[in-house]
C-alpha positions in Angstrom: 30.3 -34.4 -1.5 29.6 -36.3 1.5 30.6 -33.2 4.2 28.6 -30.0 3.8 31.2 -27.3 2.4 31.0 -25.2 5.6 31.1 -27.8 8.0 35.5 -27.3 8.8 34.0 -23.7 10.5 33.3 -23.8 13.6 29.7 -22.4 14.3 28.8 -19.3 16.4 26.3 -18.4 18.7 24.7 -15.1 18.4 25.8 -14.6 22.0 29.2 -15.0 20.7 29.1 -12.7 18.3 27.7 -10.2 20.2 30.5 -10.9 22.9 33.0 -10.2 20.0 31.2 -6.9 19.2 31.1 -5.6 22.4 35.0 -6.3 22.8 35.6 -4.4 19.8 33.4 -1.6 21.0 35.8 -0.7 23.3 33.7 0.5 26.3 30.9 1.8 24.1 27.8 0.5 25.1 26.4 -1.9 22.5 22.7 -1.4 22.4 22.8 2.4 21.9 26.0 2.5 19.6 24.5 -0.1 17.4 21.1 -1.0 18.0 18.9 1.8 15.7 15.2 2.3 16.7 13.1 3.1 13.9 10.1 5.9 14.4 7.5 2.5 14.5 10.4 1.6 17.4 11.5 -1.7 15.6 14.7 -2.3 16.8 16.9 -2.9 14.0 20.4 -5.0 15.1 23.4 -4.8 13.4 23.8 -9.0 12.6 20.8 -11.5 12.2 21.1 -15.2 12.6 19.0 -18.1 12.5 17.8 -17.9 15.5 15.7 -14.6 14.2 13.6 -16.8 12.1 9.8 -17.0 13.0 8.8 -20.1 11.2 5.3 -18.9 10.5 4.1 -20.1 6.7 3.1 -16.9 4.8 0.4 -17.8 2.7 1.8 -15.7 -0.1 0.1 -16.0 -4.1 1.2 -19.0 -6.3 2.3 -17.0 -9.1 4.1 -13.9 -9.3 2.0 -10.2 -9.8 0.0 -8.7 -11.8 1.2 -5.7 -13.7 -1.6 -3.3 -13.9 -2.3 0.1 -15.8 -4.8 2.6 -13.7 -7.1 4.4 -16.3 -9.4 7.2 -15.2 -12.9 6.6 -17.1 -14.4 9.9 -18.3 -14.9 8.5 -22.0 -15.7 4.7 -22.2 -14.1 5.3 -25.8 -10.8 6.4 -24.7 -10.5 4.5 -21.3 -11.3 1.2 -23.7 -8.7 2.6 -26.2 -5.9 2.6 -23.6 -6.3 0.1 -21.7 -6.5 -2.2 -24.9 -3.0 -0.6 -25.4 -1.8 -1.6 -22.5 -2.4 -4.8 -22.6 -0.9 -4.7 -26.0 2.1 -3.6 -24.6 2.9 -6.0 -21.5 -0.3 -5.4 -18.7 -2.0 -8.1 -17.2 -4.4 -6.1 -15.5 -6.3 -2.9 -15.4 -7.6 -0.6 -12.7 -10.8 1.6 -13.9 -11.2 4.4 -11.8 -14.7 6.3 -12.2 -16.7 9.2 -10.8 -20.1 7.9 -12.3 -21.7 4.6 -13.9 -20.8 4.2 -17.5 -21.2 1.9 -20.3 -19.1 -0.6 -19.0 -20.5 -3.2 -22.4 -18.5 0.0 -24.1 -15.6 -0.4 -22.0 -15.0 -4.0 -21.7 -15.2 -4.0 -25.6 -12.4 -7.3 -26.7 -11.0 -7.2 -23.5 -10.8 -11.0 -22.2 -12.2 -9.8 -18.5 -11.9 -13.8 -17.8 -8.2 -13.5 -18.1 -7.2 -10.3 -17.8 -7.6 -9.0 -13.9 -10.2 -5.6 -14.3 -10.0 -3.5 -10.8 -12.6 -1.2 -10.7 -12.1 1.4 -7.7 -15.3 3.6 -7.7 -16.0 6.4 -6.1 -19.7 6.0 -5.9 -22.0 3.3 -4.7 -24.3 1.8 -6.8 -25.4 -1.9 -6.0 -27.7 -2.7 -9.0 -24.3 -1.4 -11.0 -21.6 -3.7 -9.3 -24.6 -6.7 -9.7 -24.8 -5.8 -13.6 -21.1 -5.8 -14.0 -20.8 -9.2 -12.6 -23.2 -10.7 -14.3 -21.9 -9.5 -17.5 -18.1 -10.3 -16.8 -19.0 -13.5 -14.8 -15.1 -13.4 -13.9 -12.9 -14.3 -10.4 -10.7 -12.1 -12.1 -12.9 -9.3 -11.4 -12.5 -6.6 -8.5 -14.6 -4.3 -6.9 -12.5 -2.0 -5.1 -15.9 -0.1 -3.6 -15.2 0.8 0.4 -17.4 2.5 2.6 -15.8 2.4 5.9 -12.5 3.5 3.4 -14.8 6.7 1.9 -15.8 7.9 5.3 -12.2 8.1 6.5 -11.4 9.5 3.3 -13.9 12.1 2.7 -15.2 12.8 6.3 -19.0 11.4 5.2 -20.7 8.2 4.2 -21.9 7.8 0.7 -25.1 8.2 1.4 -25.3 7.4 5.4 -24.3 4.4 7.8 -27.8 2.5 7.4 -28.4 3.2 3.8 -24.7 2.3 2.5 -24.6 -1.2 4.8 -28.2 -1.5 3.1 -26.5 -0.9 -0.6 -23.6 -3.2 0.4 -25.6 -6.1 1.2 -27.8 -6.2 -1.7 -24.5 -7.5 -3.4 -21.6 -8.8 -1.7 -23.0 -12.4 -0.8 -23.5 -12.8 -4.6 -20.4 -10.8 -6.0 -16.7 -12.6 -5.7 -14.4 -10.0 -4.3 -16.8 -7.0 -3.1 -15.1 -6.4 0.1 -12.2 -3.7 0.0 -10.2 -2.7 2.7 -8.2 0.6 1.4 -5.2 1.2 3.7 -3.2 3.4 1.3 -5.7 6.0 2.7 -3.1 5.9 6.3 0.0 5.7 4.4 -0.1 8.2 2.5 -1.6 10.8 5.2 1.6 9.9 7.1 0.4 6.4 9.4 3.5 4.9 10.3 4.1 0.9 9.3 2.6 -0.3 12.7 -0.4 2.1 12.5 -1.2 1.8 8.9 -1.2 -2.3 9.5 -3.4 -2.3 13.0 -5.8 0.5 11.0 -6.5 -2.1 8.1 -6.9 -5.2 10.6 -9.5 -3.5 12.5 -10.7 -1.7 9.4 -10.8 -5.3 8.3 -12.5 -6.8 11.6 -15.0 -3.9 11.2 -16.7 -5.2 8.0 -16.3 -8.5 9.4 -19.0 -7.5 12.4 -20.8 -5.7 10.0 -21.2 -8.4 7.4 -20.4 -11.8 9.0 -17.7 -14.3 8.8 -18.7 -15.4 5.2 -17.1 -12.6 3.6 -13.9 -13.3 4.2 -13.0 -15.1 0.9 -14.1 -11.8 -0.9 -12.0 -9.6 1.2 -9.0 -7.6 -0.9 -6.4 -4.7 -0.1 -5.1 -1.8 -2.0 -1.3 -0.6 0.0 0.5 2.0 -0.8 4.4 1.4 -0.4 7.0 4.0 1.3 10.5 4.2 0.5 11.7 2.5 3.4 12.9 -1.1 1.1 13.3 -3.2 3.6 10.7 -2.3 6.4 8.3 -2.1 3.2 8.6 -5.8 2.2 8.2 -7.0 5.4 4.9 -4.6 6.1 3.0 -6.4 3.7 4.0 -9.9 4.3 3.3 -9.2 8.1 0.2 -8.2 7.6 -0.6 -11.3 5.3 0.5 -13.0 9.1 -2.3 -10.9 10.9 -5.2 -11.3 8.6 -4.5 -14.8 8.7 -4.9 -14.6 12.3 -7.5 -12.7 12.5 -9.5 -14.9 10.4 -8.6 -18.1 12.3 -9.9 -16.3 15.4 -13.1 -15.7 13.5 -13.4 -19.5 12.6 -12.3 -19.2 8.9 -9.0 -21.3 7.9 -6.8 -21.1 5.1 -8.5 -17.8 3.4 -5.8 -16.5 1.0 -6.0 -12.9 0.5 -5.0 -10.6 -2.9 -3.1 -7.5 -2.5 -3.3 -4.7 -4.7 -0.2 -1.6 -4.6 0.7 1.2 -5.5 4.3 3.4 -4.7 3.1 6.0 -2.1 2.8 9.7 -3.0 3.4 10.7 -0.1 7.3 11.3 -1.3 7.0 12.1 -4.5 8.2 15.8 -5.5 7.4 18.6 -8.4 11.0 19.3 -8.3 13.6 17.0 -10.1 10.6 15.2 -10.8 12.8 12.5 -12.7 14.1 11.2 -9.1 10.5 9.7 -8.3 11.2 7.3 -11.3 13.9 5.9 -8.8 11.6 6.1 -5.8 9.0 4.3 -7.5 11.6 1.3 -8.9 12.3 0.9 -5.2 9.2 1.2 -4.0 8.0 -1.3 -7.0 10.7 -4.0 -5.7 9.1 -3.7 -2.2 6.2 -4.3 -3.8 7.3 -7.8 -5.7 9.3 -9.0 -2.7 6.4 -8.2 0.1 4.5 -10.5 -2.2 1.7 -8.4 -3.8 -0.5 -10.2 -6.5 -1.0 -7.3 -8.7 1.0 -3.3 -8.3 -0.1 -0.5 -10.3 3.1 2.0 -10.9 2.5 5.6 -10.9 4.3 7.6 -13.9 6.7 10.2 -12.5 4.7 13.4 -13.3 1.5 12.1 -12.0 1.1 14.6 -9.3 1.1 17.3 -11.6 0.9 16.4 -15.3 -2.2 15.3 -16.6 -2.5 11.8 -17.4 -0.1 11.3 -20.8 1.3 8.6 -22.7 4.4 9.2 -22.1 4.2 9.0 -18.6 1.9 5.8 -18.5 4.3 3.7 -20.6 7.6 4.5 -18.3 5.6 3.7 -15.6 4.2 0.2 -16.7 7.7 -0.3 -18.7 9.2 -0.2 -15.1 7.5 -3.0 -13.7 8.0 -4.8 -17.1 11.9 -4.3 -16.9 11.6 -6.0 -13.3 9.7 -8.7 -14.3 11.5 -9.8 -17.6 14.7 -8.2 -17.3 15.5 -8.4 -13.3 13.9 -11.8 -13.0 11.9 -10.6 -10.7 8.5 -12.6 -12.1 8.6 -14.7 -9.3 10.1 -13.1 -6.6 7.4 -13.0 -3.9 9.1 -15.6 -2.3 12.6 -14.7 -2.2 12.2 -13.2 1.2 11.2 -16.6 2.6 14.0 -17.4 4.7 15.7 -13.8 5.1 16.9 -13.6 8.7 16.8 -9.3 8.8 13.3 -9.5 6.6 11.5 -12.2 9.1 12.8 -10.3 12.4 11.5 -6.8 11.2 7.9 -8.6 10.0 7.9 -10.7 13.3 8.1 -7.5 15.1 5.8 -5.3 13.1 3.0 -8.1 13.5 3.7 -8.3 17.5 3.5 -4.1 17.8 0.4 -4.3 15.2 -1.1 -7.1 17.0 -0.9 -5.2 20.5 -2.5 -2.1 19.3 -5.3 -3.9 17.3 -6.4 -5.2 20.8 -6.5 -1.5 22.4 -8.9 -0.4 19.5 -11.2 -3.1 20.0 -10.9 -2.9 23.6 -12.3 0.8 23.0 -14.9 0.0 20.9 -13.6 -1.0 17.5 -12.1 1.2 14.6 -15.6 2.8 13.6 -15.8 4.2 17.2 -12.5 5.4 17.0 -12.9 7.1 13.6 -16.2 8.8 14.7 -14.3 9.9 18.0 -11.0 11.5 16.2 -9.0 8.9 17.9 -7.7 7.4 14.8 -7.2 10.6 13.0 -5.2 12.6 15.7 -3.3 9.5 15.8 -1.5 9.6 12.4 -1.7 13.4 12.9 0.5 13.0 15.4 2.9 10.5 13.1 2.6 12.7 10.3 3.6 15.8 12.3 6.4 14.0 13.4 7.5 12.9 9.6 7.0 16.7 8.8 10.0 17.6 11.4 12.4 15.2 10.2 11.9 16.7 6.7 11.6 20.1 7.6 14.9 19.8 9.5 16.4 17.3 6.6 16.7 13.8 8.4 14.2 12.5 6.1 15.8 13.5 2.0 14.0 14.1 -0.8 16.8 14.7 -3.1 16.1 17.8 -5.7 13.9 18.9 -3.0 15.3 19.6 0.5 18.6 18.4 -0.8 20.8 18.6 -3.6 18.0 21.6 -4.8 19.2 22.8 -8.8 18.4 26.8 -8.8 17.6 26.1 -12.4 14.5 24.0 -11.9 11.7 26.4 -11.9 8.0 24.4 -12.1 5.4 27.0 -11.9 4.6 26.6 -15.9 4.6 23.1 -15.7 1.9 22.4 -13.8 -1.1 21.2 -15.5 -2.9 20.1 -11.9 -3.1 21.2 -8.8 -0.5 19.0 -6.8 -1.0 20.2 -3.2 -3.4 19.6 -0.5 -7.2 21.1 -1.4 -9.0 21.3 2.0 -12.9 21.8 1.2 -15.4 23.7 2.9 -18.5 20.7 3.0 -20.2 19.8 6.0 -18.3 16.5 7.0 -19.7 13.7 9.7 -16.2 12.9 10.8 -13.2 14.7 10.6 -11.3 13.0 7.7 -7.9 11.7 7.0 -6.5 14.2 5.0 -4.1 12.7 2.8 -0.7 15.4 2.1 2.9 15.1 1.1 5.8 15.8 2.8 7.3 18.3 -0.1 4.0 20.3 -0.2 4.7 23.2 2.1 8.6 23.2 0.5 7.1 23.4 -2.8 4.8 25.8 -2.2 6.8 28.2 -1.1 9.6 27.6 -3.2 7.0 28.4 -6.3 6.5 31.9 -4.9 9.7 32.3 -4.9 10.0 31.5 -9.0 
């Protein structure tokens, strides 16, 4: 065919169309009938065009994710046992989470760390440990997901203190791959909005780049948590890919891919008609592929107050196996290349996120603002606000503020404690407290069993 199809049509201008709208409209202004303004205030406009494209080359993995199984380590035994298992069964990776040091020769036991991607978040700091590890794996497939900028924002203190734990750090991370972790799921799911949660891990990012040079930027990775919000979801992540890359250009260092780790937020999820956050965490999954992370854990629907179960494990990883192979979706971190809507909401999250970054470290950087509460009160603020709207049901959690089943009574089904625990320890810092929306809802509503 000589003549593209579409060529007969006349082509439109956007001012066009919008001169077409505003006819129809009949008198009624156009930016406040049509134009909505999210709480981040992205303007979101009711047709996109070419003309919303920003051009700007993601630099987005070369193969599609990772589907990962988190394991809690108490027993090297067991935690060997399942995650074995889950490989078996369709995982490609595997997220160790531990309290302690362990027997990791015990743990790694016929698991092919050189090919299958091992994440290991610890909630401890132990250099001569991550150092051992490596040299036993002697994998690039192996992460350290060990942050201690992340811990004090987390738990208020340091592990240890500021000198001691930047002491710790550097005994490792110039001759471990991937020792540098920036955890922003910590502002997410305490209630950061999209614009706050990416500025917090750019500067949280730029932080341990003063702290530990320029160098460490090819062993820089993220853990993200994703909201429910589909859309404004996949473009968070790929904007952020957009300011990192900037970020490092500004610091010298070109052409630095960087590896994204997710989970589904829980800040949404719900006790009651528990079986909806299998839907919120499909979604949330599909933000996830699309917004091109390399590897996303899925959390089982029960996980906020069921122990950790088998039958709760394998829905969860059989949910991101059902994308991959049965949605096509093994590839798909490109697909929103190219999206008009997607591209305009990312373009405008990076400018907003951009803007802000440059306030912080006009005030001193993010570990000055953390020590001073600025941060903090901040996303309390954002949080607060969050709170209203679902208090006062513009945010829905169906089976919880909406929809409710007088039949669903929880208060025998709860094997942990799923709310808030606020401690009574000395902390350094006031930390970012970390809380759901349906937590005061639930609450009550228990009492009321």
């Amino acid at each position: 065919m000589k003549d593209f199809l579409f060529n007969e049509f006349n082509t439109l201008t956007p001012a066009a169309w919008k001169q077409k709208i505003q006819v129809d409209l009949k008198g009624d202004d156009y930016n406040e009938s049509l134009i909505w303004k999210s709480n981040e205030d992205v303007h979101v406009k009711p047709f996109y065009t070419k003309e919303d494209r920003h051009f700007n080359t993601i630099p987005l993995a070369k193969n599609g994710y990772k589907i990962c199984q988190s394991i809690f380590v108490d027993d090297v035994i067991i935690a060997n046992k399942l995650a074995k298992d889950s490989i078996d069964r369709g995982a490609s990776a595997i997220q160790f989470i531990a309290k302690t040091s362990f027997d990791y020769k015990n743990l790694f036991d016929n698991i092919n760390t050189k090919e299958i991607f091992i994440y290991l978040n610890f909630e401890f700091l132990n250099a001569a440990f991550v150092s051992e590890i490596d040299n036993y794996c002697k994998s690039n497939c192996l992460y350290f997901q060990i942050d201690i900028i992340g811990n004090l924002a987390k738990t208020g203190n340091w592990f240890s203190n500021l000198n001691s734990d930047l002491k710790e750090k550097n005994k490792y991370i110039q001759s471990v791959n991937n020792s540098i972790c920036v955890d922003a799921s910590i502002y997410q799911n305490a209630g950061a909005s999209i614009i706050q949660e990416l500025t917090y891990a750019l500067a949280h990012t730029n932080e341990y780049i003063e702290l530990f040079g320029k160098s460490i930027a090819p062993k820089l990775h993220y853990i993200f948590s994703v909201g429910s919000n589909y859309f404004f979801e996949i473009a968070k992540l790929r904007a952020f890919r957009i300011l990192v890359d900037a970020l490092l250009n500004e610091h010298g260092v070109k052409n630095t891919p960087i590896h994204i780790f997710t989970k589904p937020s829980l800040r949404n999820k719900t006790i009651y008609d528990y079986n909806v956050n299998m839907l919120r965490t499909t979604t949330e999954c599909m933000s996830a592929i699309l917004g091109g992370s390399d590897t996303i854990s899925n959390i089982s629907y029960d996980s906020i107050y069921h122990k950790s179960n088998e039958f709760g494990e394998r829905i969860s990883r059989n949910q991101l196996l059902i994308l991959k192979e049965e949605a096509y979706l093994s590839e798909a971190h490109k697909f929103a290349n190219g999206a008009y809507y997607i591209e305009s909401i990312e373009k405008q999250f990076a400018e907003k996120s951009l803007q802000l970054f440059k306030q912080i470290e006009k005030s001193g950087g993010f570990l000055k603002q953390l020590k001073k509460g600025t941060i903090q009160n901040k996303i309390n603020e954002n949080a607060k606000k969050q709170q209203t709207q679902f208090d006062q049901n513009e945010i829905i959690l169906l089976g919880t503020n909406k929809l409710t089943s007088e039949n669903d009574f929880m208060k025998n089904e709860l094997q942990i404690y799923p709310f808030l625990k606020k401690k009574n320890t000395k902390t350094l810092i006031v930390p970012i407290l970390q809380k759901r929306l349906a937590d005061q809802l639930e609450q009550n509503r228990l009492k009321m069993e």
